[in-house]
C-alpha positions in Angstrom: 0.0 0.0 0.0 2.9 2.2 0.4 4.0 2.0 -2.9 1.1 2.6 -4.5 -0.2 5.7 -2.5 3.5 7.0 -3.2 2.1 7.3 -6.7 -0.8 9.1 -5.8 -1.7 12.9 -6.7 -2.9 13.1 -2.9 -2.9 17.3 -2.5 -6.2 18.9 -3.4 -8.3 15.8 -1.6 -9.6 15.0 1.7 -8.7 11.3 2.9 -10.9 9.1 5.0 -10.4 5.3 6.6 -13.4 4.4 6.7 -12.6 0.6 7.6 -9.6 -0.9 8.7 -8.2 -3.9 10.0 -3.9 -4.3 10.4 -0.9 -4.7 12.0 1.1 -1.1 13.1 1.2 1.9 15.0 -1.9 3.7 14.7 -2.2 7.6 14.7 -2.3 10.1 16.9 -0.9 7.6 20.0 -3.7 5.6 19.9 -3.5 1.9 20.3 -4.5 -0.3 16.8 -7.9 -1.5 18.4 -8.9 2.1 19.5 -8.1 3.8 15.9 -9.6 0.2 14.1 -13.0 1.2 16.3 -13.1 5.0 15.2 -12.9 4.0 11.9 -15.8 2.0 11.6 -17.7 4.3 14.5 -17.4 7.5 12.9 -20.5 9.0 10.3 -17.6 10.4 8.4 -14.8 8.2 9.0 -11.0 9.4 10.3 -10.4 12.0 8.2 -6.7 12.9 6.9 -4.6 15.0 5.4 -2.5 13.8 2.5 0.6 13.8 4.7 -0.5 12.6 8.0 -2.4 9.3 5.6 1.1 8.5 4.3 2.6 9.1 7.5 0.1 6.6 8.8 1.2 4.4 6.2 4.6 4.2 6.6 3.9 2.8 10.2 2.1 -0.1 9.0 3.2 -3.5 9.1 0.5 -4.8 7.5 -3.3 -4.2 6.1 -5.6 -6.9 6.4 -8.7 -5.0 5.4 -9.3 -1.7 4.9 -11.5 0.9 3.0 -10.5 4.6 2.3 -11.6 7.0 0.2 -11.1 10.5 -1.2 -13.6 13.7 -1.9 -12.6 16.9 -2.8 -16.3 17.3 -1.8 -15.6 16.1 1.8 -18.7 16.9 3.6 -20.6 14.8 1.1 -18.9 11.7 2.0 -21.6 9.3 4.4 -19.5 6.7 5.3 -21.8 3.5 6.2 -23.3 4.2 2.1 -19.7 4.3 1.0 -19.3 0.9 3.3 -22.4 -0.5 1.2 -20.8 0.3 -2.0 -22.6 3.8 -2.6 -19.4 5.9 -3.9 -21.4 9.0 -4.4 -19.6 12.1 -3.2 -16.3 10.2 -3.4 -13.1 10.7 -6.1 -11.4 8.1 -5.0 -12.0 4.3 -3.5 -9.7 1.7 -1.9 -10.6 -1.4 -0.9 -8.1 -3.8 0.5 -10.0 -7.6 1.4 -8.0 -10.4 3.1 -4.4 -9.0 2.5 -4.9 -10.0 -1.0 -7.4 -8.2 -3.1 -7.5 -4.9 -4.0 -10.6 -2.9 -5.7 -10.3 0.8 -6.9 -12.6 3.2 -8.3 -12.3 6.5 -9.6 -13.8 8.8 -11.7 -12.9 9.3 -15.4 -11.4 12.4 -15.1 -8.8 11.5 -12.9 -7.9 8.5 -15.1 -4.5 10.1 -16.2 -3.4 10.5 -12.4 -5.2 7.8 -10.6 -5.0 5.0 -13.6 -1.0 5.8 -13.5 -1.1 4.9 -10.2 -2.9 1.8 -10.5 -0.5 0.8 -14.0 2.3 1.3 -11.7 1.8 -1.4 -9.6 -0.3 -3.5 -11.9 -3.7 -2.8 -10.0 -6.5 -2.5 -12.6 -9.8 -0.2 -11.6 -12.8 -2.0 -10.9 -15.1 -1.8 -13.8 -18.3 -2.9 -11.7 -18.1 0.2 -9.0 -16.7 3.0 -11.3 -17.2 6.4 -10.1 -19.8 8.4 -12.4 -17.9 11.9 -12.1 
């Protein structure tokens, strides 16, 4: 995950976990069950910026599961729809399931930066739960 969010045009965008499961130190001091817990909790997710999100990254040992998503429309962004597979509102979707299976959506317009991304490191877009923006 590293790796590919390096490749990411993250500035402009607001950045929410809106699910996650993994192995790390979690932000802000607080222990991996805690921050796990706020995730899933929270209406709106735990909201980052684009450097504290890779920050949080780079003290991950591993991501079982996980779910985030960018909006430069941030206050649009109703997490438990975006958990059902509602993307409205959203830019950008990553799903991570069992360690092994990645799913990513964006809109068209961000297919030059986003789909670079995803060519990168081989991962293709999800054709089934495409963004319509």
């Amino acid at each position: 995950m590293r790796d590919f969010l390096s490749r990411l045009p993250g500035h402009g965008y607001t950045w929410r976990i809106l699910f996650f499961h993994g192995v790390g130190v979690a932000p802000n001091g607080m222990d991996m069950a805690a921050f796990e817990a706020a995730c899933l909790g929270s209406p709106r997710g735990v909201v980052f910026a684009w450097n504290e999100l890779k920050a949080f990254v780079d003290d991950i040992d591993q991501v079982h599961d996980c779910l985030i998503v960018a909006s430069s429309e941030h206050a649009s962004i109703d997490a438990e729809a975006v958990r059902q597979g509602d993307y409205a509102g959203c830019d950008f979707v990553l799903e991570l399931f069992d360690s092994t299976t990645w799913e990513v959506a964006y809109g068209e317009a961000l297919e030059v930066s986003f789909g670079a991304a995803c060519e990168a490191v081989r991962l293709a877009p999800s054709p089934l739960r495409s963004i319509g923006r």
